[in-house]
Kinemage of the C-alpha trace (Angstrom):
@kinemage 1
@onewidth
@group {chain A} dominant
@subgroup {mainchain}
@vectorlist {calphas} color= white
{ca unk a 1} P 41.681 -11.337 68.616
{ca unk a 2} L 40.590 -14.539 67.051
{ca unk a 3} L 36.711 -14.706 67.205
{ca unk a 4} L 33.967 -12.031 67.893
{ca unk a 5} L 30.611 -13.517 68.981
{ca unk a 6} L 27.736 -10.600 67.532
{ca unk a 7} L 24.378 -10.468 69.230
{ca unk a 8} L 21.667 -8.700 67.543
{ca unk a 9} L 18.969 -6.635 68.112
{ca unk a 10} L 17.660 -5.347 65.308
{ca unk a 11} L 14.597 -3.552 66.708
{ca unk a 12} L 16.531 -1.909 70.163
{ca unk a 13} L 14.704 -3.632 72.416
{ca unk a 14} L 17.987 -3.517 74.747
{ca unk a 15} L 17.688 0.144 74.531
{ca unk a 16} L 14.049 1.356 74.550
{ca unk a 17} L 12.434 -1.445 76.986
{ca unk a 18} L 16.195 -1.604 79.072
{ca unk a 19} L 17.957 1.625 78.387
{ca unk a 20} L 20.989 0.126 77.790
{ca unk a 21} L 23.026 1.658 74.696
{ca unk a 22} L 24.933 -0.208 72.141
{ca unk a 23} L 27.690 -1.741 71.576
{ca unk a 24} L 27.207 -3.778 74.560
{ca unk a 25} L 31.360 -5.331 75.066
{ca unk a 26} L 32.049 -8.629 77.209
{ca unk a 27} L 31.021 -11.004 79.403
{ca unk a 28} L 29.745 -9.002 82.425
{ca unk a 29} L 28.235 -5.958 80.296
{ca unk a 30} L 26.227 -8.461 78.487
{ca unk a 31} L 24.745 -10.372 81.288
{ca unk a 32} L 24.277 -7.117 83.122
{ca unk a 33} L 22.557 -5.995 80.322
{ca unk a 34} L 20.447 -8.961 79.557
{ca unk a 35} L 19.259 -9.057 83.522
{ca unk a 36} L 17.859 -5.300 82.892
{ca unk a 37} L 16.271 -6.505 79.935
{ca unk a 38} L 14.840 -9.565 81.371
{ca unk a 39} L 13.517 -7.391 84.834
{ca unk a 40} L 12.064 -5.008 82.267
{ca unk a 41} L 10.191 -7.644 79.936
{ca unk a 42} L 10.662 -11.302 80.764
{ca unk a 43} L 8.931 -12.099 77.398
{ca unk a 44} L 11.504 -10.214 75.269
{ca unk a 45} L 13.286 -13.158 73.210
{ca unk a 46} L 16.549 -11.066 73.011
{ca unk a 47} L 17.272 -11.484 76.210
{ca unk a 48} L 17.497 -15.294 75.106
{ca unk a 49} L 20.003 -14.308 72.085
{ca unk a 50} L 22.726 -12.635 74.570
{ca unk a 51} L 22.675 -15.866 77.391
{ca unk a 52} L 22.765 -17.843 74.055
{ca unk a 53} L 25.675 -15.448 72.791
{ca unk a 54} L 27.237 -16.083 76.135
{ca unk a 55} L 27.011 -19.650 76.155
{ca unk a 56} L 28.831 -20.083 72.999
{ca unk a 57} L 31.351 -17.488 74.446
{ca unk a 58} L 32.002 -19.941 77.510
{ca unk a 59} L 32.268 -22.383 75.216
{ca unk a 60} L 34.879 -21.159 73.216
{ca unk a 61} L 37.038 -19.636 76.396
{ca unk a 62} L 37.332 -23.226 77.771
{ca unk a 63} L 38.960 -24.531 74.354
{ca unk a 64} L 41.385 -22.138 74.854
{ca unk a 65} L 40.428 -19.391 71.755
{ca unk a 66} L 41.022 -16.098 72.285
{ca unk a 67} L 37.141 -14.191 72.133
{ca unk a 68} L 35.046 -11.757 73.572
{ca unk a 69} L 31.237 -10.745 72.800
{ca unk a 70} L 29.657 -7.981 71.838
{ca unk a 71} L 25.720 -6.961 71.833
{ca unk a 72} L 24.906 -4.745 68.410
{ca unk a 73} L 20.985 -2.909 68.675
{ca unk a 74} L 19.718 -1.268 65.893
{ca unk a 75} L 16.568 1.526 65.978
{ca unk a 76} L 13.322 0.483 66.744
{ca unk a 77} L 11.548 1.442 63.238
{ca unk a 78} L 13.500 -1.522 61.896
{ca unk a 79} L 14.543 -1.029 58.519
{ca unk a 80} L 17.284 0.915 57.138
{ca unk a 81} L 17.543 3.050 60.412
{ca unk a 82} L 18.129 0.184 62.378
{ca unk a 83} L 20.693 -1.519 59.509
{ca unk a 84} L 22.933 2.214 59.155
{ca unk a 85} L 23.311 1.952 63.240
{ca unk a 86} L 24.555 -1.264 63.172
{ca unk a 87} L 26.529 -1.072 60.233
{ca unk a 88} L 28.227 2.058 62.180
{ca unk a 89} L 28.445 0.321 65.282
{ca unk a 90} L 29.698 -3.020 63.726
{ca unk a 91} L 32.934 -0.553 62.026
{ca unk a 92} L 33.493 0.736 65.252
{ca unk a 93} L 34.057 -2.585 67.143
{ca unk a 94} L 35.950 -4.299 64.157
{ca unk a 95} L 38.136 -1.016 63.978
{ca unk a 96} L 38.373 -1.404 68.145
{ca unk a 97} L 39.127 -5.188 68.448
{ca unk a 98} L 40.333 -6.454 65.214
{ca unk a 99} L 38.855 -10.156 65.068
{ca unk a 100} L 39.629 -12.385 62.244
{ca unk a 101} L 36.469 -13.825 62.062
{ca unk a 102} L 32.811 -13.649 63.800
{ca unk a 103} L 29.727 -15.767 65.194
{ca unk a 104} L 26.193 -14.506 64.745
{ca unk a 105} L 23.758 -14.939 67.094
{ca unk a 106} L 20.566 -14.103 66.879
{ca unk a 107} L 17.193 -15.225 67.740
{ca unk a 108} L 15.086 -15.596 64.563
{ca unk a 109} L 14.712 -14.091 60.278
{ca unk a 110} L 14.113 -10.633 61.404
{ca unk a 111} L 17.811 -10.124 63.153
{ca unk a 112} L 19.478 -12.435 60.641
{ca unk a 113} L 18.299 -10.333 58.000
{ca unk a 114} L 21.326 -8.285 58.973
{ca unk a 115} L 24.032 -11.161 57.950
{ca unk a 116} L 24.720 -9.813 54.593
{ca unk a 117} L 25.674 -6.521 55.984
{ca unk a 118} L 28.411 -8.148 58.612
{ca unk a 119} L 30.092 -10.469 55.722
{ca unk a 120} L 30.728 -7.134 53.882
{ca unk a 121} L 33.133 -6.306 56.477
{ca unk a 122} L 34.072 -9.520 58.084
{ca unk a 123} L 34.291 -13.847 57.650
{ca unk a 124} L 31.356 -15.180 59.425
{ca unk a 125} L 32.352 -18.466 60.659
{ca unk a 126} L 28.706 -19.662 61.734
{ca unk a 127} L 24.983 -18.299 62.855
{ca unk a 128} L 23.580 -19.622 65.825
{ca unk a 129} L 20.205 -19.039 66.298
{ca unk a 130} L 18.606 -18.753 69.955
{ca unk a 131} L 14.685 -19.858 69.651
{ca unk a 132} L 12.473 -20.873 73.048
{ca unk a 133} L 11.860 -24.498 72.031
{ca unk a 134} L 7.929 -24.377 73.076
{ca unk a 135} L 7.693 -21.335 70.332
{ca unk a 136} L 10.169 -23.197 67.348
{ca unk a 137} L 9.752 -21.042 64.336
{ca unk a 138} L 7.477 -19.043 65.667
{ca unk a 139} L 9.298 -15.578 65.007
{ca unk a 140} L 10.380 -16.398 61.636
{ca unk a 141} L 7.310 -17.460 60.785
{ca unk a 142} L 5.655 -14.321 62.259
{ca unk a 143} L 8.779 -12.201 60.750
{ca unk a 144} L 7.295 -13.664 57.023
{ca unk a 145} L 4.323 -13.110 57.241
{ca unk a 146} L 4.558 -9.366 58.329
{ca unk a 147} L 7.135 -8.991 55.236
{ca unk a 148} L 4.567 -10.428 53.155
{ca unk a 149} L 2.060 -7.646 54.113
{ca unk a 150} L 4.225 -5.055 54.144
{ca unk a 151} L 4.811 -5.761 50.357
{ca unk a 152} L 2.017 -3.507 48.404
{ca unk a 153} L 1.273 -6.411 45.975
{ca unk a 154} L 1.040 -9.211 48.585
{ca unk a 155} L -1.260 -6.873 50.843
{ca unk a 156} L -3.580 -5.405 48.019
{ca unk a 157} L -4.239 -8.790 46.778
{ca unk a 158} L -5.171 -10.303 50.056
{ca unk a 159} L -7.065 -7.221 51.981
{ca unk a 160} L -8.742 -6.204 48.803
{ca unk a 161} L -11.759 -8.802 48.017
{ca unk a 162} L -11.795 -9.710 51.895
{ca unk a 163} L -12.606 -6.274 52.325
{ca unk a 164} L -15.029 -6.000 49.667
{ca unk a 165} L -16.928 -9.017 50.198
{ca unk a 166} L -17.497 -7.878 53.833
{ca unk a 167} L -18.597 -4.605 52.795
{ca unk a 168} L -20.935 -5.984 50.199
{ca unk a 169} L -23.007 -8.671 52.736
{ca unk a 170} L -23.060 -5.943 55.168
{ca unk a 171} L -24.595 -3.695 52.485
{ca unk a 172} L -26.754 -6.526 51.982
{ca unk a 173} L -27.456 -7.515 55.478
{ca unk a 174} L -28.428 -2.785 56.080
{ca unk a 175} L -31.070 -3.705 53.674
{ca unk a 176} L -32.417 -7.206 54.846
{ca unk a 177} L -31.402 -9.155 51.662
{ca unk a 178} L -28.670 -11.215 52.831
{ca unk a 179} L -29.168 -13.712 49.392
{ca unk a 180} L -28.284 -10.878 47.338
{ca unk a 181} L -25.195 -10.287 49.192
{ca unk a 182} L -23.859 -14.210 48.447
{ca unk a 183} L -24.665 -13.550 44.788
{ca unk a 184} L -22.866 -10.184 44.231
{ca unk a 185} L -19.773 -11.223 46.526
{ca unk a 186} L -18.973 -14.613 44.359
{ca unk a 187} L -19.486 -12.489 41.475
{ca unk a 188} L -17.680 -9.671 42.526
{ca unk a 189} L -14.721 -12.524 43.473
{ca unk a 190} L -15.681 -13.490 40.401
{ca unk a 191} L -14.779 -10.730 38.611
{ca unk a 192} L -11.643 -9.865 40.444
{ca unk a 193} L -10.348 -13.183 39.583
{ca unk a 194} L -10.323 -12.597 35.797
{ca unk a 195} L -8.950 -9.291 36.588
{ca unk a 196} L -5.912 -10.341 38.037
{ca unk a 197} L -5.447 -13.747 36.348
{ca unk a 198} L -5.768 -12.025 32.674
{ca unk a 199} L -3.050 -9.449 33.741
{ca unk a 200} L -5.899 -6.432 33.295
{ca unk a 201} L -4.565 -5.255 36.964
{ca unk a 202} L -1.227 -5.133 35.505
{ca unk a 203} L -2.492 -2.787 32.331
{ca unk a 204} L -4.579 -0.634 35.205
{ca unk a 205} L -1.261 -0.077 37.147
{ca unk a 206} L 0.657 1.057 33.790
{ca unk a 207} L -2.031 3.194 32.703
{ca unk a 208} L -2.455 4.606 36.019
{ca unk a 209} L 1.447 5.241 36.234
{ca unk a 210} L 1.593 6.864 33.141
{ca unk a 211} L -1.589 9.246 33.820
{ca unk a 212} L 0.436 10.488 37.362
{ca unk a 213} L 3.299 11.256 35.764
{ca unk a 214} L 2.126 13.085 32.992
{ca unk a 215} L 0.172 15.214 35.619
{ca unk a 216} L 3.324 15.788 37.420
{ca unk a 217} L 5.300 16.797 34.102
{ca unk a 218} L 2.566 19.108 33.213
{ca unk a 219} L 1.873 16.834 29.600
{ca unk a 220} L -1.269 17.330 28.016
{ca unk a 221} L -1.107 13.480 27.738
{ca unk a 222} L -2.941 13.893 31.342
{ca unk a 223} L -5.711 16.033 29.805
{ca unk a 224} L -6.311 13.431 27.143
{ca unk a 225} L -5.887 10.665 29.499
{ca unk a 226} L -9.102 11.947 31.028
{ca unk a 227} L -11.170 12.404 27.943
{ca unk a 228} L -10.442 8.917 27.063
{ca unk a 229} L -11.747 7.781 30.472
{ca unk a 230} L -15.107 9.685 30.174
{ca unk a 231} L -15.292 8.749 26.709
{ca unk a 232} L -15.228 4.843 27.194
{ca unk a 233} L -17.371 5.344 30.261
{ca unk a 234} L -19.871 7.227 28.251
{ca unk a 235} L -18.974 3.768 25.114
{ca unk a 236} L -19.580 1.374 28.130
{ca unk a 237} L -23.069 2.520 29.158
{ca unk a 238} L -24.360 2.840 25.724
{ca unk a 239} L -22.736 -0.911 25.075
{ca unk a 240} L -24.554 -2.161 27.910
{ca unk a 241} L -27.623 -0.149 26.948
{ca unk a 242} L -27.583 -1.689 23.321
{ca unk a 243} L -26.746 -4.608 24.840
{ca unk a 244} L -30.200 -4.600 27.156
{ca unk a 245} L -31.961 -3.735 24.170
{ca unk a 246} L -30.750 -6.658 22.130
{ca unk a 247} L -32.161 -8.962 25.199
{ca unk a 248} L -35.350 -7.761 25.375
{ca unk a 249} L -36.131 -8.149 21.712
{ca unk a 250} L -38.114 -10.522 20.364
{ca unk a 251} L -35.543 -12.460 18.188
{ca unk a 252} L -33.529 -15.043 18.595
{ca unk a 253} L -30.544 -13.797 20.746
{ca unk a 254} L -27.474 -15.722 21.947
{ca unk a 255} L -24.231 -14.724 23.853
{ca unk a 256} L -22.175 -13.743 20.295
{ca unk a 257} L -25.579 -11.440 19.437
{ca unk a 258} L -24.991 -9.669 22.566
{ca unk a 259} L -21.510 -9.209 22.904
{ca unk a 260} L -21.475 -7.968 19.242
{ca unk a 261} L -24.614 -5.600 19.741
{ca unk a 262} L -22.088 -4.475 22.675
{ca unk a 263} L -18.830 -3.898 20.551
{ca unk a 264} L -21.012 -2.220 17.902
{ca unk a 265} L -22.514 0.478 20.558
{ca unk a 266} L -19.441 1.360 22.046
{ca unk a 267} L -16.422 0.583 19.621
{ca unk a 268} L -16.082 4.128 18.080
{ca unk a 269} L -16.197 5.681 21.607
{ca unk a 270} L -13.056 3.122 22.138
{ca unk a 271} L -11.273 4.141 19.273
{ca unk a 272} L -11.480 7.798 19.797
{ca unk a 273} L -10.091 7.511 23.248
{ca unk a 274} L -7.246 5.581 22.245
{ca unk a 275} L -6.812 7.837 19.186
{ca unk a 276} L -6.694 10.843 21.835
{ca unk a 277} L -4.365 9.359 23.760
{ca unk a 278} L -2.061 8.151 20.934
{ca unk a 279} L -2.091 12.001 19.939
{ca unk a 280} L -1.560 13.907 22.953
{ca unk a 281} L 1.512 11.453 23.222
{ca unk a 282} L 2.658 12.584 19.688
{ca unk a 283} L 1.970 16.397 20.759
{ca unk a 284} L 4.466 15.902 24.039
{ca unk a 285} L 7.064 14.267 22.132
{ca unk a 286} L 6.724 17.171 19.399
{ca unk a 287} L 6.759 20.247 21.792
{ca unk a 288} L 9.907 18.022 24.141
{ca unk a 289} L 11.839 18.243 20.425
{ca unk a 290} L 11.799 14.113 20.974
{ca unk a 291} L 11.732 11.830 18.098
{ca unk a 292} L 8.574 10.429 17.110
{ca unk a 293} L 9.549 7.396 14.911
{ca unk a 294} L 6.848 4.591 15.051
{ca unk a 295} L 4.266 6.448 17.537
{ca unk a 296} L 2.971 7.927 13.991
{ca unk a 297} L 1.483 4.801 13.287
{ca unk a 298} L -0.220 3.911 16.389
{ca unk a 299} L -3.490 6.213 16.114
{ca unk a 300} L -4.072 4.818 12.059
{ca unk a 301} L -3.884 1.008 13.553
{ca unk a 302} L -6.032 2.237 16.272
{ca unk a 303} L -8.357 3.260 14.003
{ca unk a 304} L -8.372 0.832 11.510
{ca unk a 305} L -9.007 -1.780 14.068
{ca unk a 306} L -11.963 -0.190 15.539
{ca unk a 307} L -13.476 -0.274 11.589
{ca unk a 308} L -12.460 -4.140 11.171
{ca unk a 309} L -14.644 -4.465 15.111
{ca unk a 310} L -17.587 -2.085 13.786
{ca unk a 311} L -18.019 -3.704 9.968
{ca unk a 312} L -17.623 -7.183 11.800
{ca unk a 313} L -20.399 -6.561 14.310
{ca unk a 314} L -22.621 -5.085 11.884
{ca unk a 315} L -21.988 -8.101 9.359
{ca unk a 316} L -23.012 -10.514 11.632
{ca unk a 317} L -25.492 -9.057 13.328
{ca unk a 318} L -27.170 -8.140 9.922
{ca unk a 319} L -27.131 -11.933 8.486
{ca unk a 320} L -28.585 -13.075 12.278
{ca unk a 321} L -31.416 -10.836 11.710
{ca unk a 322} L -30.557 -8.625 14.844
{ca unk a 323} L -30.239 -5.667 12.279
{ca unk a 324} L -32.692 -4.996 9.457
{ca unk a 325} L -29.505 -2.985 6.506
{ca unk a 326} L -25.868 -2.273 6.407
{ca unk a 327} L -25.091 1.227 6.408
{ca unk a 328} L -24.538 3.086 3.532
{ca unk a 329} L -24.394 -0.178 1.243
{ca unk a 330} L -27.096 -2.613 1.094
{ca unk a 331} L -24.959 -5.389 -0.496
{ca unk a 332} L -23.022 -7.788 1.978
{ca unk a 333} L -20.692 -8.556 0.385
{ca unk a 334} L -19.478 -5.385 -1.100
{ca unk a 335} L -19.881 -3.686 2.969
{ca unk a 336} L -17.474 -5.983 4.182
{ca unk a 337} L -14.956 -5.858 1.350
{ca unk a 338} L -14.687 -2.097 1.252
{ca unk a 339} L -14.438 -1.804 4.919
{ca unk a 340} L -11.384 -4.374 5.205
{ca unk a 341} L -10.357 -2.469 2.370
{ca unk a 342} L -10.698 1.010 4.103
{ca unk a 343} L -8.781 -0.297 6.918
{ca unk a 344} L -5.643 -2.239 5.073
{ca unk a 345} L -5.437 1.263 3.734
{ca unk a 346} L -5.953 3.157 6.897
{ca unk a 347} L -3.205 1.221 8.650
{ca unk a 348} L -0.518 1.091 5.567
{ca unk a 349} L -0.645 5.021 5.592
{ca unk a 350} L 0.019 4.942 9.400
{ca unk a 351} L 2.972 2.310 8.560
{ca unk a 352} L 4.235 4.768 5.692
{ca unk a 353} L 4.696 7.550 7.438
{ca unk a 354} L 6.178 5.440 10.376
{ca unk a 355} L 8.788 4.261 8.249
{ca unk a 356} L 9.012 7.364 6.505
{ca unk a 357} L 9.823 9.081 10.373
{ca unk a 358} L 12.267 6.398 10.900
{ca unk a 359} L 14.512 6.769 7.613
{ca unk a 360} L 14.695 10.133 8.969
{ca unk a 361} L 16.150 9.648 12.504
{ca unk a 362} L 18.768 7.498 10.795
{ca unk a 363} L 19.801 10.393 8.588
């Protein structure tokens, strides 16, 4: 045989609205077929795609080339149910009629999606696409959009502050202070925004990741992973506390003052939950007989960053007059030099060791 005109169904409409099974071969099956379907549910648009399938068939009998049809339904979950049955199906015809080459028909993006899956097997001359002209695009348009949802990224970034901002004016609407509502939703939006548009969301999911599967490896990376939460939880509140404190004292305060009355409140709590983490990591390579290398270094940096944040808070919060002394040294300039100092030293040990672990993999 020359040509083979396919019609698809991806979802089985043919089958579960009609009960007609697949493969659905020649003329008179198909338009017996496509009557059932059409006395069943006028509406269906497949019953468009085999008349279309059998126009072109007509067609192509009149000019002489040797063809014959065929009507391919998949499962109705979609998917890759409905893709194995009419890959199957598809072998069985080919293996049955031996065409040289094929015509898809189809009636819009969802059945189409199955094109890739005939050219593994066979030349596909053309795709003709069957669409009721008063609804053009309609199906492909509706096939995109329900892709787009489908995809966890697409649908948590859409349904998420929609959902929230109804939930916080109802909130607000339960307690008869609609205003408030307006205010907390564009800030919540607000907030969301810089979430996703600094990549924190992105950090969130990794972190997250991580956490699950060291729970499901039994890693006492989990355990730590939860002390660090509680820990900068427990840094947060007292940096928003501090940072209350700051604004309702009677000196002259400006957003730096704040933020750095913040960071100085809760920095340590920071550091020691990224120092747990960075541990419990060392201890699960250690006991899984891994190689360490340059995760020795990671707790020292850790650490002296967190006294570069603390010694810069305090300096400047000191010489603004939002702190009476330095700790431990009264002079300025000597607080700030030993700190840096402290942490240079802090982080080269870290690197030493690191490169000390990583001469030794090598020999």
């Amino acid at each position: 045989m020359q040509t083979l005109i396919i019609c698809i169904d991806r979802d089985n409409d043919l089958g579960e609205k009609a009960g007609v099974p697949s493969p659905i071969i020649g003329r008179a099956a198909n338009l017996d077929a496509a009557i059932k379907l059409a006395s069943a549910d006028p509406e269906d648009s497949d019953i468009n795609t085999i008349f279309g399938g059998i126009k072109v068939f007509d067609e192509l009998t009149e000019e002489k080339i040797d063809v014959e049809i065929v009507s391919i339904a998949g499962d109705k979950k979609v998917g890759r149910a409905a893709d194995k049955k009419i890959a199957d199906q598809l072998e069985t015809i080919l293996e049955q009629l031996k065409p040289q080459s094929t015509i898809l028909v189809s009636d819009g993006a969802e059945d189409e999606s199955v094109l890739p899956i005939i050219q593994s097997r066979i030349k596909v001359d053309s795709v003709h696409r069957v669409i009721v002209k008063q609804h053009e695009n309609l199906e492909s348009t509706y096939y995109i959009i329900k892709q787009a949802f489908n995809d966890p990224k697409i649908s948590h970034t859409f349904f998420m502050p929609i959902g929230l901002a109804f939930m916080i004016y109802a909130i607000s609407l339960y307690a008869n202070r609609p205003e408030v509502g307006s205010v907390v939703i564009m800030g919540a939006i607000g907030v969301y925004a810089l979430f996703r548009g600094t990549g924190l969301d992105d950090a969130f999911n990794e972190f997250k990741g991580a956490m699950m599967k060291s729970m499901h490896g039994g890693k006492i990376t989990f355990v730590m992973y939860l002390a660090a939460i509680i820990l900068s939880l427990i840094g947060t509140v007292q940096g928003v506390l501090e940072l209350w404190n700051f604004y309702n004292r009677e000196i002259m305060v400006g957003y730096l003052i704040l933020l750095l009355g913040y960071v100085n409140a809760s920095i340590w709590w920071y550091v020691i939950a990224g120092v747990l983490i960075s541990a419990g990591k060392i201890v699960d390579m250690q006991l899984a007989n891994e190689k360490i290398g340059r995760q020795w270094s990671h707790p020292f940096f850790i650490l002296a960053g967190g006294l570069l944040f603390w010694s810069g808070s305090i300096y400047i919060l000191v010489i603004s007059g939002a702190l009476e002394v330095f700790p431990f040294i009264d002079d300025r300039k000597q607080f700030i030099s030993l700190t840096v100092l402290a942490a240079i030293i802090i982080a080269a040990i870290g690197a030493r060791i690191s490169i000390r672990s990583e001469k030794d993999l090598w020999n």
